[in-house]
Phi, psi and omega in degrees: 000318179314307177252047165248004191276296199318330188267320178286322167281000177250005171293312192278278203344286183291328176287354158311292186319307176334281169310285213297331183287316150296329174283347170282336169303297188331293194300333188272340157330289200279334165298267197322324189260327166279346167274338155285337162300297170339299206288320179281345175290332179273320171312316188302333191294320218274309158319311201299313203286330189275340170299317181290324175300296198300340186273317191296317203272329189308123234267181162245055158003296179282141143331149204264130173283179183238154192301334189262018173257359184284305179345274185321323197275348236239296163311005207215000173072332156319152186241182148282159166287130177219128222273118154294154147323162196280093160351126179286354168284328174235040188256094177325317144301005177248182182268340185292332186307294213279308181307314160324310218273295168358281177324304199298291202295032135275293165318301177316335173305274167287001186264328173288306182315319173265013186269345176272342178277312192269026144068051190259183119342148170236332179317320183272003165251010156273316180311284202328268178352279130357298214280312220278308182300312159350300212273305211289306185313320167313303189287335163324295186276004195052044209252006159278000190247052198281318180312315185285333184296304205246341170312160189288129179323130167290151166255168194304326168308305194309307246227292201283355193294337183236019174218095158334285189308314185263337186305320171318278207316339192282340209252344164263340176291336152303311239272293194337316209261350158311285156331279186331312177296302183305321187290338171281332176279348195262314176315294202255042116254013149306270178319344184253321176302334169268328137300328165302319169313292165343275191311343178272281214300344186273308209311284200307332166282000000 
């Protein structure tokens, strides 16, 4: 009886162990697999923003086609480019962001607590903890654009140097407000050669 009590408690130990052994495997799986998504969601961010900064900043190299070659191209199966939205899983600004980020930092959570009873490492679910809230306050705050926040004023040259489009719009908005000043200045000096005339024409009466 004794050593059938001895077997059966060295029974349970290990399938305790077992489980415990699995569940941690389970938690460190699954924390892993949700932090290669996190991580590949930020990459796609990082990409999407620099496609889009290259695409804004970038001159237009080609001529504006003409409709019947649009026509063509258009028979020919080509689309126009049309910019997707920023996905809400890595859009910092959305609720799906943060509902993510949660989760993982919940999940991190119970994976420590339980990795401190069955005596595992703990470091990589303090990094997780630690790290998730970090990454999301950073992507929050813009803090890949710190040069322009906190960086030395650009000057207007400085600013049109990578936007064509508004450099136009600036070089007609000068030429338009040029025009306007001559016409105003040809005005009051009309209006002033015709007082003066006036002031001649009382003197002489």
């Amino acid at each position: 009886m004794f050593l059938y009590k001895k077997i059966l408690s060295i029974y349970k130990q290990s399938f305790s162990f077992f489980l415990s052994f699995n569940f941690s495997f389970f938690l460190y799986a699954l924390l892993a697999i949700f932090l290669l998504i996190n991580f590949c969601q930020h990459i796609h961010k990082f990409l999407y923003y620099c496609k889009e900064k290259i695409q804004k900043e970038m001159q237009n190299a080609y001529p504006e086609i003409t409709d019947q070659h649009r026509e063509f191209l258009k028979k020919q199966g080509l689309k126009v480019y049309e910019p997707k939205p920023l996905p809400d899983q890595i859009n910092p600004f959305s609720k799906t962001y943060w509902i993510t980020n949660a989760f993982i930092i919940g999940v991190s959570f119970l994976a420590r607590r339980h990795a401190l009873k069955v005596g595992a490492p703990r470091i990589f679910w303090s990094g997780c903890i630690v790290g998730v809230p970090l990454a999301a306050i950073i992507s929050r705050g813009k803090s890949d654009q710190l040069d322009e926040l906190v960086g030395a004023r650009k000057t207007l040259e400085q600013k049109l140097e990578y936007a064509p489009i508004t450099r136009r719009a600036w070089e007609r908005a000068l030429a338009t407000n040029q025009e306007y000043q001559n016409e105003i200045k040809t005005q009051i000096q009309d209006l002033q050669a015709e007082i003066a005339a006036k002031k001649v024409a009382a003197k002489l009466e």
